[in-house]
TITORPA-237550 format. One line per 8 residues: number of its first residue (from 0); their letters; for each residue x, y, z of C-alpha. Coordinates in nm, 4 decimals, m for minus. Example, Ala and Ser with C-alpha at 12.3 -4.5 7.8 and 13.67 -1.06 7.14 Angstrom:
0) AS) 1.2300/m0.4500/0.7800; 1.3670/m0.1060/0.7140
# end
This chain:
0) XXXXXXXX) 12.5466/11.6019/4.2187; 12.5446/11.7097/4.5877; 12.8543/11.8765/4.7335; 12.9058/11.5452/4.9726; 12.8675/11.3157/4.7255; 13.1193/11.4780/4.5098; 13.3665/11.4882/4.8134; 13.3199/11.1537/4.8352
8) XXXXXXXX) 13.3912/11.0699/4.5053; 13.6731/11.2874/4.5339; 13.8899/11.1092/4.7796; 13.8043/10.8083/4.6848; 14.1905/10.7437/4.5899; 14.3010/10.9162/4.8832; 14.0915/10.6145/5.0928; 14.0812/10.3222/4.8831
16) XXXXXXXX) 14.3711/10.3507/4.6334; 14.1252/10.3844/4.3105; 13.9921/10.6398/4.1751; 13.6158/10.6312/4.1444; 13.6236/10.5087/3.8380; 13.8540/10.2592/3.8439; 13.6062/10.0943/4.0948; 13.2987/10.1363/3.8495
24) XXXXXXXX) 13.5199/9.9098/3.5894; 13.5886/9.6627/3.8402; 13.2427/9.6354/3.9402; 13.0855/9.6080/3.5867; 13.3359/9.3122/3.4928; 13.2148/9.1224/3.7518; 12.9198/9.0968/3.6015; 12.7002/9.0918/3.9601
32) XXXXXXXX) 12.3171/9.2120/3.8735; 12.2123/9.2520/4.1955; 12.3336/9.5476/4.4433; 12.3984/9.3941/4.7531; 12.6250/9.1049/4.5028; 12.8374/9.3984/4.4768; 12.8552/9.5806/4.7857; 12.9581/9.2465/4.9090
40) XXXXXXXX) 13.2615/9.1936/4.6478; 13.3827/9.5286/4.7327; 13.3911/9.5012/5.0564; 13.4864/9.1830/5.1502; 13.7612/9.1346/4.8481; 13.8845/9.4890/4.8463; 13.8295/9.6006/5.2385; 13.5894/9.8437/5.1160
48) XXXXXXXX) 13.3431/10.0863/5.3641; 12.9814/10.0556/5.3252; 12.8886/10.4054/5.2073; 13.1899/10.3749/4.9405; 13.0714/10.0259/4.7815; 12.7426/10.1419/4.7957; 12.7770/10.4726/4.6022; 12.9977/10.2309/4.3249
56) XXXXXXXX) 12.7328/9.9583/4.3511; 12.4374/10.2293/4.2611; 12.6632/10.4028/4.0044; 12.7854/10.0654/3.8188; 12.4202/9.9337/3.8042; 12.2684/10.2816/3.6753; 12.4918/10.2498/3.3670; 12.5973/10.5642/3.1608
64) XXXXXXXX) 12.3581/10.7882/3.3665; 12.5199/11.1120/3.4384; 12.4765/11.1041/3.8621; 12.4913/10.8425/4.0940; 12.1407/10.6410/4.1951; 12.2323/10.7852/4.5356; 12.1850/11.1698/4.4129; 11.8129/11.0813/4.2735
72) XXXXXXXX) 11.7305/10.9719/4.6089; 11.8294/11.2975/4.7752; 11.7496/11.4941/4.4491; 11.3445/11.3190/4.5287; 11.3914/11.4113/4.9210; 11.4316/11.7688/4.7919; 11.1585/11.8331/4.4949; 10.9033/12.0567/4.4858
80) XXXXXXXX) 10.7663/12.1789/4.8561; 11.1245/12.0544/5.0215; 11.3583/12.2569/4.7509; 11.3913/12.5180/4.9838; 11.5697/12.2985/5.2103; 11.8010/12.1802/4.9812; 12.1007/12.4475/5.0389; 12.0537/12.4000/5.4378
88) XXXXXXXX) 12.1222/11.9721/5.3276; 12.4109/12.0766/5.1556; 12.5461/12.2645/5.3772; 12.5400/12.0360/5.6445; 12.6564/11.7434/5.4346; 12.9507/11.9243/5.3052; 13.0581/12.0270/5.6633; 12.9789/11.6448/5.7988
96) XXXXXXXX) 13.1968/11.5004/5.4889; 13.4558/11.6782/5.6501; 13.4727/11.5244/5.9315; 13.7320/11.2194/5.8135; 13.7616/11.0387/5.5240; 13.5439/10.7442/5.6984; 13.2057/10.9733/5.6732; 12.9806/10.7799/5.4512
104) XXXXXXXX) 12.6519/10.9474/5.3497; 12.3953/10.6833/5.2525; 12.0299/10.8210/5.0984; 11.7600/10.6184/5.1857; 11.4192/10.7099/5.0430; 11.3732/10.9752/5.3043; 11.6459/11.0174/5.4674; 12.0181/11.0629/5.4286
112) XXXXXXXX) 12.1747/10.7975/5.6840; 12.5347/10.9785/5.8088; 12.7712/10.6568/5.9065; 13.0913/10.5690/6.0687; 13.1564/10.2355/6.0961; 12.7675/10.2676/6.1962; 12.5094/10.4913/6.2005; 12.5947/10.8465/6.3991
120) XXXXXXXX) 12.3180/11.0712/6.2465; 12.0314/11.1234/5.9624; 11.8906/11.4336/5.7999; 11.5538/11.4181/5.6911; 11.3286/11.6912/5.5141; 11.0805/11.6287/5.7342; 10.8121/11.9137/5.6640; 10.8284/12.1503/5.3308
128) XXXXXXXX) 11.0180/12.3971/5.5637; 11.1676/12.1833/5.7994; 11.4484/11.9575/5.8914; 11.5452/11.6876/6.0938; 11.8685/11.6234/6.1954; 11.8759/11.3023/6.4019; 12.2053/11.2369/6.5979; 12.3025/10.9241/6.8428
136) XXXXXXXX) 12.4493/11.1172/7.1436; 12.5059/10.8896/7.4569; 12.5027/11.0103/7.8029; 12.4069/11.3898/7.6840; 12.0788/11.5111/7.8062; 11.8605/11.6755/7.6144; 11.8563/12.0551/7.6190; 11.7392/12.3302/7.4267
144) XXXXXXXX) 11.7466/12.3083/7.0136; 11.8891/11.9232/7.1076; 11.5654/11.7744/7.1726; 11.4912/11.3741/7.2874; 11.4188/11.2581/6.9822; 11.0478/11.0571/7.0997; 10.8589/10.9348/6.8329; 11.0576/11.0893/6.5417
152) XXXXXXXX) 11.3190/10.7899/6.4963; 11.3997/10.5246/6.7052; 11.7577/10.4555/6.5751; 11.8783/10.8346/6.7060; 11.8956/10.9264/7.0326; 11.8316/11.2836/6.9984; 11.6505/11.5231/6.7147; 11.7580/11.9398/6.5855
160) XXXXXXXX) 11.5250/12.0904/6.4046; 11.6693/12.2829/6.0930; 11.4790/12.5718/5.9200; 11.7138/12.6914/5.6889; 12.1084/12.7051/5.6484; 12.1384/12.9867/5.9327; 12.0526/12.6709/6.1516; 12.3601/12.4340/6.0091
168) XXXXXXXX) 12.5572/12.6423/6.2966; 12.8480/12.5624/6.5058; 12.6351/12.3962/6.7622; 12.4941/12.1665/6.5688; 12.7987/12.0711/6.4127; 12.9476/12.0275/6.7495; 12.6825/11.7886/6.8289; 12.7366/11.6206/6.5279
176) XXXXXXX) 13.1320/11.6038/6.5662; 13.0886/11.4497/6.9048; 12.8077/11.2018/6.7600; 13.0699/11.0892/6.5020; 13.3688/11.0370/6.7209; 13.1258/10.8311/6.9452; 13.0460/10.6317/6.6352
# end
């Protein structure tokens, strides 16, 4: 399991009263089959964040597997060429989680989507020694390592290009900080 998502299953008492678990029961006894049924009960009928009902939603469908559905996504993102990139990704996910308790990491098929009450930032192993940290920065120019972000995504504002962990530095952090608290 990736250092984030185990610091997100972590505090989930600390943020939603529950531990983790507790939430998996209540999920299975509703008996919902699909995903988004549950994501839905959860946060609608318990006031629950996105990133938090999803994680539960993945883990209660997946049954007695031993990590969350999310994990294979970012374990896939990181396979063979891309493994080397895996310790800069967790890294920079630990130190994002970190930010408040409302960081919600959500892997997508190749991409991690970092959220607030919406999206602030992605990381994406973009190349088999490359990544790219996307971050929705309004009103800062682009300047040095923080690049426009052109064609690479259209729902960031700005890109970072990460080689290794040497590059999860306090400047990018910063950036990402000040992405979040725009968020």
């Amino acid at each position: 399991m990736d250092p984030a998502t185990a610091t997100m299953i972590a505090n989930y008492e600390k943020n939603t009263g529950k531990p983790f678990e507790a939430w998996i029961d209540i999920a299975r006894k509703a008996k919902l089959a699909k995903h988004g049924e549950i994501v839905k009960l959860l946060k609608e009928k318990h006031g629950m964040g996105h990133g938090y009902a999803n994680l539960v939603a993945m883990t209660a469908l997946k049954g007695d597997a031993p990590a969350p559905a999310g994990e294979d996504l970012v374990a896939a993102q990181y396979a063979g060429k891309k493994a080397g990139l895996r310790p800069a990704y967790d890294k920079l996910a630990a130190a994002v989680a970190k930010f408040g308790a409302d960081v919600e990491l959500s892997p997508k098929k190749t991409y991690v989507s970092l959220r607030r009450s919406k999206q602030f930032a992605l990381v994406q192993p973009s190349a088999a020694d490359r990544l790219d940290v996307g971050i929705n920065l309004k009103g800062v120019p682009a300047k040095g390592r923080l690049e426009a972000s052109g064609s690479f995504n259209a729902m960031v504002s700005h890109r970072v290009r990460v080689a290794g962990e040497k590059d999860v530095d306090a400047e990018l952090l910063g950036w990402l900080r000040a992405a979040y608290d725009q968020a």
